[in-house]
C-alpha positions in Angstrom: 5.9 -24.1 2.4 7.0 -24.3 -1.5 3.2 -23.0 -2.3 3.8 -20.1 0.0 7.5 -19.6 -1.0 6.2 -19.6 -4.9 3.4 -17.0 -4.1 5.8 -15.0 -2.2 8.7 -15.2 -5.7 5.7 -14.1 -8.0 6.7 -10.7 -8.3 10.6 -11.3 -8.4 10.1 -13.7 -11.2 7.8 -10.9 -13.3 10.2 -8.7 -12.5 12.9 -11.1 -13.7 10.6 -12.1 -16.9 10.2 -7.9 -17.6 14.0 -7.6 -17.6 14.3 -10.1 -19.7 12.0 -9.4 -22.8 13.3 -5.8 -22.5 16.9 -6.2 -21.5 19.1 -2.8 -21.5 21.7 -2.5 -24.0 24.1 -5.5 -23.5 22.5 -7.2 -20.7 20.4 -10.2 -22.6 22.4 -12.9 -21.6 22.5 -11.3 -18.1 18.8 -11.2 -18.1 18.5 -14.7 -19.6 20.5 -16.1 -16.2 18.3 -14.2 -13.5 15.0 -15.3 -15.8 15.3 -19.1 -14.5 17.1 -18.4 -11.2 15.2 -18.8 -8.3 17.6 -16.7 -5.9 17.3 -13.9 -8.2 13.3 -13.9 -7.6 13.4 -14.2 -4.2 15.6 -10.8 -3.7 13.8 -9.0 -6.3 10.5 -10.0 -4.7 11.9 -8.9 -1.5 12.8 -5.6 -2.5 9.1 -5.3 -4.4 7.4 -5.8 -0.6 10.0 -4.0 0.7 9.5 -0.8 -1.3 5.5 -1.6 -1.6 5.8 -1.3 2.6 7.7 1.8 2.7 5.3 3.5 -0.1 2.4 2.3 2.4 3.7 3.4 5.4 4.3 7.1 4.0 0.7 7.1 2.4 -0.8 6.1 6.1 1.5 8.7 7.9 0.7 11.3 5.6 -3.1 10.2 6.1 -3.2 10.6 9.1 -1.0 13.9 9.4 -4.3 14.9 7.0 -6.9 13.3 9.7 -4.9 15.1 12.5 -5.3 18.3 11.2 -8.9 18.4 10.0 -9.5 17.0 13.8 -7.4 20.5 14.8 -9.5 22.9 12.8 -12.8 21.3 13.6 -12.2 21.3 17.6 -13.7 23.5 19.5 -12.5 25.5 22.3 -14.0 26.1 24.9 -12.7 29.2 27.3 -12.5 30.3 31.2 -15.8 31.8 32.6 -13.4 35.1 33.9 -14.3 38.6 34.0 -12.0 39.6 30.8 -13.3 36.9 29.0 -16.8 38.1 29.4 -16.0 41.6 28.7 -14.8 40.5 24.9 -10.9 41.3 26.1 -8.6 38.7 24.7 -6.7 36.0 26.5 -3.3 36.7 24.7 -2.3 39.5 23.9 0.8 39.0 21.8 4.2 39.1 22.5 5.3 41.5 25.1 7.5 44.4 24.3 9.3 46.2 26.6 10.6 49.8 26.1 14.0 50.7 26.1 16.1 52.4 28.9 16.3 56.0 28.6 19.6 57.5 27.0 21.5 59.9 28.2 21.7 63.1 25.9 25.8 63.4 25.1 27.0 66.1 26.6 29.2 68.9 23.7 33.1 68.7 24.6 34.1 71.2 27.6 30.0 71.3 29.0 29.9 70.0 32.4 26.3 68.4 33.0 23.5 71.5 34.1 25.7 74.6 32.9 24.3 74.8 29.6 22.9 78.0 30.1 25.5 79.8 31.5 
């Protein structure tokens, strides 16, 4: 278990080390204190597997997302034996559009409908 537990601290305490031979302005005696403390390894070496699994998990979905749509553009379809297929007419058409009711013309003020002409 301690051989495991030290082989699972190894990044924390190089993370630990790197913090301390280049501390941030004011924080060498900080650094100095997580350097030897094995608590301090531990959490930074499980955030280090912790981001190193999230960074995996997006490169395998994004991999696959890749995969999935060469697999799209390389499929083949393969169509109905019907009668507008085998005349070359499409299957889809596009959207339908439908026209629009007729309006009624308006009528000038004081013209009753059909005496235009009078």
């Amino acid at each position: 278990m301690n051989r495991f537990l030290t082989l699972y601290c190894l990044p924390g305490r190089l993370i630990a080390e790197y913090k301390y031979l280049w501390p941030k302005k004011g924080e060498l005696w900080v650094s100095d204190r997580r350097r030897s403390h094995g608590f301090v390894h531990f959490l930074y070496s499980t955030g280090f597997y912790l981001a190193a699994f999230v960074m995996l998990s997006l490169v395998m979905a994004a991999r696959e997302g890749q995969q999935r749509a060469r697999a799209a553009e390389t499929a083949t379809i393969t169509l109905p034996d019907s009668p507008a297929v085998q005349n070359g007419q499409p299957l889809y058409q596009g959207p339908a559009t439908f026209a629009s009711p007729p309006v009624a013309e308006a009528n000038p003020v004081g013209s009753v409908a059909g005496e235009e002409g009078k």
